[in-house]
Structures are given as structure tokens and as C-alpha cells.
C-alpha positions in Angstrom: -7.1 -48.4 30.5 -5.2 -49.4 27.6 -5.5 -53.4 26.6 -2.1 -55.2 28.1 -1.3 -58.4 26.9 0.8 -60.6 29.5 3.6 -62.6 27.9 2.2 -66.7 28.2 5.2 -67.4 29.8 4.9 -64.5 32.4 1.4 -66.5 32.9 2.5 -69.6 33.6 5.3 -67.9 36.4 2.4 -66.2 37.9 0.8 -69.8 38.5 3.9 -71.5 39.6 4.7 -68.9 42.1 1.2 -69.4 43.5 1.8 -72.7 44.1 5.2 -71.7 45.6 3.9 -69.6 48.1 0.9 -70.8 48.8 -0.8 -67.4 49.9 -2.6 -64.9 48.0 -2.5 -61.1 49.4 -0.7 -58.5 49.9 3.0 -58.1 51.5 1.8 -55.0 54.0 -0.9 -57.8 55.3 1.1 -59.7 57.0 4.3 -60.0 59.3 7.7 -59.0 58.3 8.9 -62.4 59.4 6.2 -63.7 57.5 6.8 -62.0 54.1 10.9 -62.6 54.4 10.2 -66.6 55.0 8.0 -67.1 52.3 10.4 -64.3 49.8 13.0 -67.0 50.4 11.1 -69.9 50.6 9.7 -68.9 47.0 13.3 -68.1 45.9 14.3 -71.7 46.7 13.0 -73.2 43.5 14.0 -70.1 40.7 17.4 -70.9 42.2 18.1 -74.5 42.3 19.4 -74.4 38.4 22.2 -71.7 37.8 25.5 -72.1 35.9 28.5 -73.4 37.5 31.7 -70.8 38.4 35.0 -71.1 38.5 35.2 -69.8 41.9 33.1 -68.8 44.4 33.7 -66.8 47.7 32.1 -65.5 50.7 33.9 -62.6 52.6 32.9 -59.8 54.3 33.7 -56.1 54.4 34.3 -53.9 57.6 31.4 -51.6 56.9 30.0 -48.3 59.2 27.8 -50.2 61.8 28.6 -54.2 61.2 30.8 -56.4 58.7 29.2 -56.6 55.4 28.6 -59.9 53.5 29.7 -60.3 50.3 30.5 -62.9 47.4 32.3 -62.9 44.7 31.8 -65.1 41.6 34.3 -65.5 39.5 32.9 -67.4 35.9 36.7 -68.4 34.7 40.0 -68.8 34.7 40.7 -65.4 33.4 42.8 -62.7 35.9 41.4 -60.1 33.9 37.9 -58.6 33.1 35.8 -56.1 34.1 34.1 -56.2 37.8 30.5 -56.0 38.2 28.9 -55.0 41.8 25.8 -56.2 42.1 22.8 -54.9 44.6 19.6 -57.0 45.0 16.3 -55.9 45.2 13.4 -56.8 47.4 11.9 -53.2 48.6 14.9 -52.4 50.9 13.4 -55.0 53.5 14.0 -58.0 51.5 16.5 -60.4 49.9 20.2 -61.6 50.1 23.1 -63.7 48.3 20.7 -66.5 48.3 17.7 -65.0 46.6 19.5 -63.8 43.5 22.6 -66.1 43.4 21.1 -67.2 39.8 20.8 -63.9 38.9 24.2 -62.5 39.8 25.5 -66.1 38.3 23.9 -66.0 35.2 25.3 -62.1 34.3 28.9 -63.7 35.3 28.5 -66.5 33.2 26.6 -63.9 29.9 29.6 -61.4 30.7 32.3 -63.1 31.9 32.9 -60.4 34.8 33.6 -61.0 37.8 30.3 -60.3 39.2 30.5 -59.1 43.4 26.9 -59.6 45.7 26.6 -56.9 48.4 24.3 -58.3 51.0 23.4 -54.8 52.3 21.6 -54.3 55.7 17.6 -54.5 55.6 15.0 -52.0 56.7 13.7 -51.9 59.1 16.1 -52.8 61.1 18.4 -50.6 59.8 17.0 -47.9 58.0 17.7 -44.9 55.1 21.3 -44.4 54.7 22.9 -47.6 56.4 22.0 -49.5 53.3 23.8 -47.1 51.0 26.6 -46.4 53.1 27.1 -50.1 53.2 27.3 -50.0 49.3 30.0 -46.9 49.6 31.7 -49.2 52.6 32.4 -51.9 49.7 33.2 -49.8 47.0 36.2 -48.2 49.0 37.2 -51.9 49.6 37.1 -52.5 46.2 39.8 -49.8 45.6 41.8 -50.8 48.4 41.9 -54.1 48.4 40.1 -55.7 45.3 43.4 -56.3 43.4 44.1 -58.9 46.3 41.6 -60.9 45.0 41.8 -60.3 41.4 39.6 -57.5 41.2 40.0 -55.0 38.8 38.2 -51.4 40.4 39.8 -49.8 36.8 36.8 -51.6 35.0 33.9 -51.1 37.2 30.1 -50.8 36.9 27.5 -51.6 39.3 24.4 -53.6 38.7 20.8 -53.4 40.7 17.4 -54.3 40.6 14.6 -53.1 41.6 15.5 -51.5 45.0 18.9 -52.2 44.2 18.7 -50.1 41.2 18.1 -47.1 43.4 21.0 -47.9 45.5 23.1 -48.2 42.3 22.2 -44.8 40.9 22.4 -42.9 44.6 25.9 -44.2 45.2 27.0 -43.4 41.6 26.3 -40.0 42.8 28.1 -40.0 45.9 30.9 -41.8 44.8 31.8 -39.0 42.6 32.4 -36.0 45.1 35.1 -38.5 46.4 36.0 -40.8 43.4 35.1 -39.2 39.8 35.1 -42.0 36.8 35.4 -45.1 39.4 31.9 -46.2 38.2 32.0 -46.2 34.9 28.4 -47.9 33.7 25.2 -48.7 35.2 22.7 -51.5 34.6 19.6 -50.7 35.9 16.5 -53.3 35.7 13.1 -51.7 37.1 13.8 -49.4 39.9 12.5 -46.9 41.7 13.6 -43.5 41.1 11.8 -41.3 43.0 8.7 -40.6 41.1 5.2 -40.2 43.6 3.1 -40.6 41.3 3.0 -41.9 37.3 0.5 -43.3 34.7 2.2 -46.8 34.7 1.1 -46.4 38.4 -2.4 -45.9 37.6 -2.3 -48.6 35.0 -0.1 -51.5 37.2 -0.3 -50.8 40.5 -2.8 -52.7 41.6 -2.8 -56.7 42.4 -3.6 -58.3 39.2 -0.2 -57.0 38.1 1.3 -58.0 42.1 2.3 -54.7 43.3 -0.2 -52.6 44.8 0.1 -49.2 46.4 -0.3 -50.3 49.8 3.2 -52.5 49.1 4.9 -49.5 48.2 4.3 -47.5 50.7 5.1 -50.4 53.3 8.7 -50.5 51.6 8.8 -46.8 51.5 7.3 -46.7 55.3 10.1 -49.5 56.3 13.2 -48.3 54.9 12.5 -44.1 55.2 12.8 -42.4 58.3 11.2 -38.9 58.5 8.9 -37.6 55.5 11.6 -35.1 54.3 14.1 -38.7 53.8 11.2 -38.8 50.5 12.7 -35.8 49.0 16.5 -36.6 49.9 18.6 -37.1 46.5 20.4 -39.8 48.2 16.7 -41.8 47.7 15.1 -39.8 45.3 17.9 -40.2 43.0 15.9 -37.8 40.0 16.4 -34.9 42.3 20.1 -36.3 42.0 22.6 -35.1 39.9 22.4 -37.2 36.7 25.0 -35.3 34.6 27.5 -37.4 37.3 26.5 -40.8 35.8 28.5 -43.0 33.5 27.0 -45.2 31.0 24.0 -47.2 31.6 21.6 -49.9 30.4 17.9 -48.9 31.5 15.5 -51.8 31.3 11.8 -51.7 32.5 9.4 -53.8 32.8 6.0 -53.1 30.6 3.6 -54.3 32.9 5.1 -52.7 36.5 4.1 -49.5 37.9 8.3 -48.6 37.9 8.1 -48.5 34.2 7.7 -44.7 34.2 10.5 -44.2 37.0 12.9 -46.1 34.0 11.7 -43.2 31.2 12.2 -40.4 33.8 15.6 -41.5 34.1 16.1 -42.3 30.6 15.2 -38.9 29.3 17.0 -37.0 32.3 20.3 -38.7 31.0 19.0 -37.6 27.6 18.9 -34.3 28.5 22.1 -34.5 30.3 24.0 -35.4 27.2 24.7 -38.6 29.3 24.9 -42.2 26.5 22.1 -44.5 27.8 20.2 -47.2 26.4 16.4 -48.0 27.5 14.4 -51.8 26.9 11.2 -52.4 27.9 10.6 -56.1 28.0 6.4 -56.2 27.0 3.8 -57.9 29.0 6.4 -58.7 31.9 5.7 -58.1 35.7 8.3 -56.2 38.0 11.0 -58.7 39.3 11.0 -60.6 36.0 14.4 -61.1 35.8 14.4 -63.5 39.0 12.4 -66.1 36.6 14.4 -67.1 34.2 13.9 -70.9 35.0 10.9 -70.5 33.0 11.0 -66.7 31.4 12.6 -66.3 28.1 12.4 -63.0 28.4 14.5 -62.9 31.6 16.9 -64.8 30.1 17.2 -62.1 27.3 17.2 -59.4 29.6 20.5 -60.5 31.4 22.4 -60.8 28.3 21.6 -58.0 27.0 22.8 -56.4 30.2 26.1 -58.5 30.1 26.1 -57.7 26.4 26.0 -53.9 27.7 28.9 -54.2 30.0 31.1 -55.7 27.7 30.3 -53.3 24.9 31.2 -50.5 27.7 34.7 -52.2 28.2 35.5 -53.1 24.9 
């Protein structure tokens, strides 16, 4: 196994999260209520200092099967600017507006876009597509209806992390049977692709580095209906057409067993002729970006994805 050096400051997360939630273990141990309450229990704390906005609103969308939460930040006085949809991640079963509300403020305030949270439906109670659709649900909204609250659909990207990443890529490539050019750049931090199996999976997925096997396949088991949903390009978003996506800002995460997924679709665009840009932050864990509180290196990491949305709509 090659030698990896943790960042210090990734160390000293890795402690204060400990003490945060007060368990050791893995997530397919224990409950599902269990491992929601303590995600945003955690959460809590990495949140409590975020930049203030100009406005903030809660609305929701009519989507396929409920009404879909979503909030919009807007980081200025400005009517104009480009509009950033942004899809959390948390392994499909986890997460909302509340976990990564610094995250989504903190690319408004880098960017000055007007930066729009999708609080999607979690698995398992609602499983592979409803999530996705969802995402489609609000993007149609966006064109309809956006302009009545200052959003501009003309400058659009979407945003994602982890799970939320896959999302972003799948309904980039649905979105163009119906709507070619709507999304015109991606920003992408650690997902998950749609590769089984991967040498950053031998070399990180395993606890010391906090994401084990037996946690994917939970998320996988949770979200995915039959076997075959593995192999759908709606999930596995590789077997996707990637000559449909716009630009995009790849970053990965050195020490997380997604780092490979993040090359695979770096070199697909490649190969596609499509303009992307990859950055692997070094001796960071999956997730990293949530710990900016404490993380210069998630700090750097969301401006240099609200550097890449600007430069896009420049």
C-alpha cells in the first residue's frame, strides 16, 4: 500500500467529529433512524458559522410523487448572475437544506450565484428514480417559473457532492433528450460514478479512512431496487452518454475510495472532446468539503468551484 500522508488539519476534523458523534462504527451497524439523527446532530456544529445572504427562501416545487423543498440563496443585491442548483450528498439516504446550508452558502457568497438547494426524497423510502426525477421536477420549474424569482435558467449549472454528484451528472443526461444546452457546467466534488470496483477502493475503503465497503453497499442496497438498477445509466452514469455534458469542474478527494470514479469521468470527458478540469485535494477524506470550519482545504475547494462557474459565464 502506498504511504498516505493525512493533511494535519484533516486530523484534527477526524477528532472533532469523534467527539461530535460520540460513536465509533460503522453506518450499516446501526439503525437508519440512528445514523440520520446523529448525520444531523454532527452537522449542527460545521454549520453554525456561514456567511450571511441577502436573501433567503424556502419554497417548494410540485414534483412527481410529493412537493419538493427547496431554497434559494441569493448572496446580493444583484438581479443578474448565473444560477447554481445544488444537490447534497449523504449516500442517497442522508442529508437535507440543513446539513449543507454552509456549503451551498459559502459557493454563493465565493461566486456570487444565486445558488438553489434541492432537498430530494431519501432512500429508502423512496427509492432509484424518485430522487432524480425530483431533480428533473425542479429543473422544469426553473424554466418555467425561475424568472419570477429572479432566476436566470439562461446561465445554469448544477452542483453536487458526493451522491449528489451522481444525480448531477445523470440528470445532465436526461435533461438533454428534452432540453439540449440548458445545463451548461457541472461541479462535481467526489461522487460516485458507477465504478464496482477500483484501486483507490482497495487502498481507502476501509475505516481508518471512514468509508468501508460494507457502507457502500448499505447506500447502494438502500437507494437501488433490483440488481439490474446497478447497470442503469440513469445511476451508473459512466455507462451514460458523456459526450452530452457541458463543462465541468471534477474534484476528488485523495484519500477516498471515489477518487478513481473522479479519473474515470475525467478521462471519459477527455476522450469525448468534452473541456473539464480535475483537482485532487491530497491527504483529504470523502465529504471534505462539509469542514471548512476547520479545513483549509475545503475552503479552497469551494472557490475554486465558484472560481469555475464564473470563469464558465464570463
Amino acid at each position: 500500500m502506498t504511504h498516505v500522508t493525512l493533511d494535519p488539519q484533516m486530523i484534527a476534523v477526524m477528532k472533532k467529529r469523534a467527539t461530535l458523534t460520540g460513536r465509533a462504527g460503522d453506518v450499516a451497524d446501526l439503525a437508519l433512524d440512528e445514523i440520520r439523527n446523529g448525520y444531523n446532530a454532527e452537522r449542527v456544529w460545521w454549520n453554525e458559522i456561514k456567511p450571511e445572504m441577502h436573501d433567503v427562501i424556502n419554497t417548494h416545487v410540485a414534483g412527481p410523487v410529493r412537493d419538493i423543498p427547496i431554497r434559494i440563496y441569493k448572496p446580493n443585491d444583484l438581479d443578474e448572475g448565473p444560477t447554481l442548483l445544488y444537490l447534497h450528498g449523504g449516500g442517497w439516504i442522508l442529508g437535507n437544506l440543513e446539513t449543507h446550508d454552509r456549503v451551498m452558502r459559502l459557493l454563493a457568497d465565493f461566486s456570487g450565484a444565486w445558488v438553489v438547494g434541492v432537498d430530494y426524497a431519501l432512500s429508502p423510502e423512496y427509492k432509484f428514480p424518485v430522487a432524480l426525477n425530483e431533480v428533473r421536477a425542479v429543473l422544469d420549474w426553473l424554466q418555467a417559473h425561475g424568472p419570477d424569482h429572479g432566476l436566470d435558467s439562461t446561465q445554469l449549472g448544477i452542483a453536487g457532492d458526493s451522491a449528489g454528484a451522481n444525480l448531477a451528472v445523470s440528470v445532465t443526461q436526461l435533461c438533454h433528450q428534452q432540453s439540449p444546452g440548458l445545463i451548461q457546467f457541472l461541479l462535481l466534488y467526489y461522487g460516485a460514478y458507477g465504478l464496482t470496483e477500483s484501486a483507490s477502493w482497495q487502498q481507502y475503503g476501509n475505516a481508518e479512512f471512514e468509508f468501508t465497503r460494507e457502507e457502500k453497499e448499505f447506500y447502494l442496497t438502500s437507494y437501488l431496487g433490483d440488481a439490474h438498477d446497478r447497470n442503469d445509466p440513469r445511476f451508473n452514469v459512466l455507462k451514460g452518454d458523456i459526450g452530452l455534458l457541458p463543462r465541468a469542474f471534477i474534484a476528488a478527494a485523495e484519500c477516498d475510495p471515489l477518487q478513481d470514479d473522479s479519473i474515470a469521468l475525467y478521462k471519459a470527458m477527455e476522450r469525448e472532446g468534452r473541456p473539464a478540469t480535475l483537482k485532487i485535494y491530497p491527504g483529504v477524506l470523502h465529504s471534505f468539503i462539509h469542514y471548512s470550519r476547520m479545513l483549509n482545504q475545503a475552503t479552497e475547494a469551494l472557490r475554486d468551484g465558484a472560481d469555475a462557474l464564473n470563469e464558465c459565464f464570463s
